[in-house]
C-alpha positions in Angstrom: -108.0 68.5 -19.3 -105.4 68.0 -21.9 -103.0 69.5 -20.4 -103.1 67.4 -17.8 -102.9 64.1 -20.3 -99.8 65.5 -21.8 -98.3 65.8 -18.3 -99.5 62.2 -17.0 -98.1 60.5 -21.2 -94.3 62.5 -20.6 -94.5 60.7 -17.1 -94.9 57.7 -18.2 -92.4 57.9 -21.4 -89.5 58.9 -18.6 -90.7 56.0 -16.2 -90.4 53.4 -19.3 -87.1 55.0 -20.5 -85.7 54.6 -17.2 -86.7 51.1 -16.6 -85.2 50.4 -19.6 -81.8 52.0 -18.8 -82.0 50.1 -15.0 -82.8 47.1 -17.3 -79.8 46.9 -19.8 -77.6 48.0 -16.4 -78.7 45.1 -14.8 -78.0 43.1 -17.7 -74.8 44.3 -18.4 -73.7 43.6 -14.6 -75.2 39.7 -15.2 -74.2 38.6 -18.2 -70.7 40.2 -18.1 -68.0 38.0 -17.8 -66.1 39.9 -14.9 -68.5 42.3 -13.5 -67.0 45.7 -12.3 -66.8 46.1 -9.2 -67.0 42.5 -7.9 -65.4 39.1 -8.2 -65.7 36.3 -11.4 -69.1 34.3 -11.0 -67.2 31.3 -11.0 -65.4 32.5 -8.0 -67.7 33.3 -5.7 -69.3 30.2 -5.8 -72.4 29.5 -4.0 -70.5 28.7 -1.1 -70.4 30.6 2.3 -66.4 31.6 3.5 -66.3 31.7 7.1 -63.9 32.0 10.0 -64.1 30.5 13.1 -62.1 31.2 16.7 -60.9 35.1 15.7 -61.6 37.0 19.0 -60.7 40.1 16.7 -61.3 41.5 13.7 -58.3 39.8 11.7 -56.2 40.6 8.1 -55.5 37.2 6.1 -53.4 37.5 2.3 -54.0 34.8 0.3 -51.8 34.6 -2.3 -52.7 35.8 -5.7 -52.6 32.3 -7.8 -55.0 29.3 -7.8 -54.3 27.2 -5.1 -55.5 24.9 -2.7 -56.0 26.5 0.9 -55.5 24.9 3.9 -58.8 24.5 5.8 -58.0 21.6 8.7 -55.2 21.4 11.1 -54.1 17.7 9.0 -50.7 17.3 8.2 -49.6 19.1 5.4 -49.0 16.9 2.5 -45.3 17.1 0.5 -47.7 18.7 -2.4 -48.6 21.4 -0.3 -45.1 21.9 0.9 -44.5 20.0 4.0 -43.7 16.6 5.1 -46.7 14.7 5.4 -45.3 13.3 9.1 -44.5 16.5 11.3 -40.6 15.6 10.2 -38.4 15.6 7.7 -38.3 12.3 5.6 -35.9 11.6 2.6 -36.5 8.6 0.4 -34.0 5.6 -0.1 -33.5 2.0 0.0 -35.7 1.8 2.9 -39.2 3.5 3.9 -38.2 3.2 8.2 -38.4 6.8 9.2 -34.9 8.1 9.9 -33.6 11.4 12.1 -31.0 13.6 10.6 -29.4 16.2 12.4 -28.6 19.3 10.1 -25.7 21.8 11.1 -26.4 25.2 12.7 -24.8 27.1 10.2 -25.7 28.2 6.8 -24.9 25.7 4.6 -25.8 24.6 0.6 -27.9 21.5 0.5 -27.4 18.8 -2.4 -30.7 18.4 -3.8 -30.3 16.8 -7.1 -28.2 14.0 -8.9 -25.1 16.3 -10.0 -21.1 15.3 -8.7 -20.8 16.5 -5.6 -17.9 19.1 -5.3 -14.4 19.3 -4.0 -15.5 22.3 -2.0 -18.4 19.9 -0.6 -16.2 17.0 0.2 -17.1 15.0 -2.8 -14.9 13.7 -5.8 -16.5 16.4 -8.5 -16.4 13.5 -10.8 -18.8 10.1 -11.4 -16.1 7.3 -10.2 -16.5 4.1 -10.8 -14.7 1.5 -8.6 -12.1 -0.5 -9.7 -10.4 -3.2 -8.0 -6.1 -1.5 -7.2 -6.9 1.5 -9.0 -5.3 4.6 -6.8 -7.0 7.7 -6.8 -5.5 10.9 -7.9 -6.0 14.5 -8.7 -6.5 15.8 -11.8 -7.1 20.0 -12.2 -10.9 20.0 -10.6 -11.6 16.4 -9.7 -10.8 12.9 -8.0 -10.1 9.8 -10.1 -9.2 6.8 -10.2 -6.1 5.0 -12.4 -6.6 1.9 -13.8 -5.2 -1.3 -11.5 -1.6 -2.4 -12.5 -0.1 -5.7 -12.7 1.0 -7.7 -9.7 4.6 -6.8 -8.5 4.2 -3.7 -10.7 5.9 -0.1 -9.0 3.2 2.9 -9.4 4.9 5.9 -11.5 4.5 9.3 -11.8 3.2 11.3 -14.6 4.2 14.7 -13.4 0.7 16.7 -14.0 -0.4 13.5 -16.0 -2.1 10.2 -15.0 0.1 8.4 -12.9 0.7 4.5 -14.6 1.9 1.5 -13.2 5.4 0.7 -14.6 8.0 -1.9 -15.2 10.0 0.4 -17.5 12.7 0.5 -15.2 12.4 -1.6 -12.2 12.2 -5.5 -12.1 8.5 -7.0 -11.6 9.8 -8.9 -8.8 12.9 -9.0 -6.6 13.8 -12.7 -7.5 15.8 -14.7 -5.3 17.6 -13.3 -1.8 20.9 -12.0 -2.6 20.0 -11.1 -6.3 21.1 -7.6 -7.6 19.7 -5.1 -10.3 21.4 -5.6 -13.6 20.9 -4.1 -16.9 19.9 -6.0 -20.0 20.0 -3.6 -22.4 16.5 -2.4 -22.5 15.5 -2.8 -18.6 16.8 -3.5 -15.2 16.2 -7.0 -14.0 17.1 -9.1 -11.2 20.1 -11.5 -11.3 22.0 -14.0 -9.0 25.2 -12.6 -8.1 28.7 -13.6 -9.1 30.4 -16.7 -7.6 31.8 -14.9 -3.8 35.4 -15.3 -4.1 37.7 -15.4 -1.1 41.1 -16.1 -0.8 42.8 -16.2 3.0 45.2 -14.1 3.8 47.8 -13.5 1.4 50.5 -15.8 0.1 53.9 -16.5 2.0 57.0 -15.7 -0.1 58.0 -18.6 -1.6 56.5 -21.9 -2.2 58.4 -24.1 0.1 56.2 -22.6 3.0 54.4 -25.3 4.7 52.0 -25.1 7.2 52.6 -25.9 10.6 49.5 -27.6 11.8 49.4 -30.3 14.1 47.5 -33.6 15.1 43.6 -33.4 16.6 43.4 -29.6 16.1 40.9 -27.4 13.7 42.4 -24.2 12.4 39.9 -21.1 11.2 41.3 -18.3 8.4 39.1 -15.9 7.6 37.5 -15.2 4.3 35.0 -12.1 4.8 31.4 -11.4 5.2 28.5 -13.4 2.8 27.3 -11.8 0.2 24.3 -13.9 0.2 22.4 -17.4 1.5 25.0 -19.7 -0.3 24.4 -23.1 -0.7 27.9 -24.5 -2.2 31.5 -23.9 -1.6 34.3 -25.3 -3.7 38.2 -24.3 -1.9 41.2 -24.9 -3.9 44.6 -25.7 -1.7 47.7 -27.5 -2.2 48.7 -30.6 -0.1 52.4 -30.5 0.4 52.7 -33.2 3.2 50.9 -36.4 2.7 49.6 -37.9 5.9 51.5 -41.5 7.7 50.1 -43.7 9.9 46.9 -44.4 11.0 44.2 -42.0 10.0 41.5 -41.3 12.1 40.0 -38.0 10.4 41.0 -35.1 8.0 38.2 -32.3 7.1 38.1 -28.9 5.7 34.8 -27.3 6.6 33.1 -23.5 6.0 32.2 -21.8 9.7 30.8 -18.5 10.8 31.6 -16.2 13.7 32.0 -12.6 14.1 35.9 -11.7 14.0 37.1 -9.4 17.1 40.4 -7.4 17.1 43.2 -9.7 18.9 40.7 -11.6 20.6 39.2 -15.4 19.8 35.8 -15.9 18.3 33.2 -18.5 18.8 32.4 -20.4 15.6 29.6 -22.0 14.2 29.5 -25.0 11.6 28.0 -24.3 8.0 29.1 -27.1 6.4 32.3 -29.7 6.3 33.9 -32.5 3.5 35.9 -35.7 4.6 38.8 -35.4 2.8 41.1 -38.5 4.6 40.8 -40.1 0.6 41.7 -36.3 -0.6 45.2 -35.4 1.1 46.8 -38.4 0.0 48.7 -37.2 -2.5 50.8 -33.8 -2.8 48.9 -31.8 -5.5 46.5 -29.0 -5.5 43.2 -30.0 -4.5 39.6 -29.0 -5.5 36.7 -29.6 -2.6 33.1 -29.0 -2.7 31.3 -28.4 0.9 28.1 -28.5 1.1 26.6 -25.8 3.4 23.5 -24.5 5.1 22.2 -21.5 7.2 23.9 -19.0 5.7 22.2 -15.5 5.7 23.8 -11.8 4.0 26.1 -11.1 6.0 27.5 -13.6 8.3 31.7 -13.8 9.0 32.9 -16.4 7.4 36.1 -19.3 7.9 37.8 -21.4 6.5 38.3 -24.5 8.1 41.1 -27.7 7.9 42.2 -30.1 10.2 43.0 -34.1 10.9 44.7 -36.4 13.5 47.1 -39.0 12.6 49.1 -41.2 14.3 52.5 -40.5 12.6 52.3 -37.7 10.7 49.7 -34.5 10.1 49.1 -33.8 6.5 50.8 -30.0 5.5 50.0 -27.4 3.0 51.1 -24.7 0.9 51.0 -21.8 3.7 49.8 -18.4 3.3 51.3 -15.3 5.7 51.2 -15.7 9.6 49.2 -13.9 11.7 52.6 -11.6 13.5 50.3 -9.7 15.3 47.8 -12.0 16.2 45.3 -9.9 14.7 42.3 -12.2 15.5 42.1 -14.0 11.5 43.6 -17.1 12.2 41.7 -19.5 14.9 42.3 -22.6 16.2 40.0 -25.1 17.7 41.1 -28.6 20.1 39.2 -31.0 18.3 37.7 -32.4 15.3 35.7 -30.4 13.2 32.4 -32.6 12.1 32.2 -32.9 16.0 32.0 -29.4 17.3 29.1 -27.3 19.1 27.4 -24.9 17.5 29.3 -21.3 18.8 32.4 -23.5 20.1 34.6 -21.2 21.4 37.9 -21.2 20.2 41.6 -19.2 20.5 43.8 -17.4 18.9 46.6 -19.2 16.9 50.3 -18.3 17.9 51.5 -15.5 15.9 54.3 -18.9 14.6 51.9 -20.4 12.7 51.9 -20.9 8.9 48.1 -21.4 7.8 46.9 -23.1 5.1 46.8 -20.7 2.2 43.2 -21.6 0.1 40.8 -19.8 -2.2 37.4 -20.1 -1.6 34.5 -19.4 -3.9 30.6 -19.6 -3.1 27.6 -19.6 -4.7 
């Protein structure tokens, strides 16, 4: 009989001992903060996971990070990674949904505020605008130069900024027929000298008159204008003072192009009465007065009257042997003639009116 107590007590000290162990396992498993094998309370929730609409047993990696988990077939939101709209949307001055159409090629897409590069077809540089500046190159960019002065010439600065200069050319052309002339310290623009024209040559001694006769307007040529004069003043010598009734005496400055022994049709720039001038035999000094002259144009010299008794005569210059096509003769008065009246060459006999001519 107590043998069969001791059995029956060491039964029931192994049952309690083991209890206790299942106990404290069990305890260690709850209160531990990740339990091993198995998942963070806090994890598993109280929740139920379940898939829907496999018709086999499927294999799904999440990824291993918090993160939100897509659970509807919604849009996905730009926080989740996607657009929000089913397209791509970018954000500017207006919130209208646009289209853009990206290359099929691989490409580098600009995604934050930075210059755009050379290489990308941008300027590799901030720019800001200004109003004549010219852009240039500098070693890895595009700029812009500051804007110059009007009638400034952009210049050069080799591997430098380019400027705008008037170092060395004028700030504006000034008026037609002007040249470039040096002041010292820059080029500027300046009226040209007085043209000076004398016709011809001078006959061998001075007791050559000219030869002209009544009603009839004579052409010598002087040369090409240098530019749009406005004034003529011609210096000649009257050598034969007119008799009888006067009905006209003019000198006058004409244009027409000059053709190798052949006439020319002339054109009126500008005439002076001079019936109160050739009165008496000294050397005279005439202004004309002319207009529509341009850079360029042939120019004559022209003299002429009509008396009754006797033409007025000249100091005379060389005559025209071999009828060269300089000396021209019109029948008629000269304040009176068409524009582009044709005349005809004088006789190679004829002693012109020697003058000098200068313009301005």
């Amino acid at each position: 009989m107590k043998l069969k107590n001791k059995k029956l007590a060491a039964s029931r000290i192994f049952n309690g001992i083991l209890l206790l162990l299942l106990t404290l396992a069990l305890g260690t498993y709850v209160l531990a903060a990740t339990p091993n094998p198995g998942h963070p309370w806090a994890e598993v929730g109280n929740g139920d996971f379940q898939v829907t609409g496999a018709t086999a047993m499927r294999t799904y990696t999440v990824p291993d990070a918090s993160a939100t988990l897509l659970t509807t077939n919604a849009l996905v939101t730009s926080a989740q990674g996607g657009t929000g709209n089913g397209f791509t949307k970018f954000s500017g001055p207006t919130t209208a949904e646009k289209t853009f159409t990206l290359p099929d090629a691989s490409a580098t897409v600009l995604t934050s505020s930075a210059a755009v590069t050379l290489a990308q077809g941008g300027t590799n540089a901030a720019i800001t605008a200004v109003n004549g500046g010219i852009a240039y190159s500098t070693a890895s960019a595009l700029a812009l130069s500051a804007a110059g002065s009007a009638g400034q010439i952009l210049q050069s600065g080799g591997a430098a900024v380019p400027t705008w200069s008037t170092a060395t050319y004028p700030a504006t052309a000034g008026t037609a027929g002007n040249h470039l002339v040096s002041n010292g310290t820059n080029f500027v623009s300046a009226a040209q000298m007085p043209a000076f024209y004398v016709g011809q040559g001078v006959a061998p001694t001075a007791a050559s008159v000219t030869t002209n006769v009544t009603n009839v307007t004579y052409f010598i040529y002087l040369g090409k204008a240098t530019k749009a004069f406005t004034s003529c003043n011609a210096a000649y010598r009257v050598t034969t003072v007119p008799a009888g009734t006067l009905t006209w005496a003019e000198i006058g400055i004409a244009k027409g192009t000059p053709a190798l022994n052949a006439a020319s049709a002339m054109t009126r720039l500008g005439f002076a009465d001079v019936s109160g001038v050739v009165t008496s035999a000294v050397v005279k000094k005439t202004a004309i007065t002319v207009s529509s002259v341009t850079i360029g144009d042939d120019l004559w010299f022209a003299w002429g009257g009509q008396y009754v008794t006797t033409q007025w005569q000249g100091r005379a210059t060389l005559q025209d042997d071999i009828q060269s096509g300089v000396v021209q003769q019109f029948a008629g008065r000269f304040s009176t003639m068409g524009a582009a009246a044709a005349s005809t060459l004088s006789a190679n006999t004829l002693l012109p009116l020697e003058v000098a001519v200068s313009c301005t």
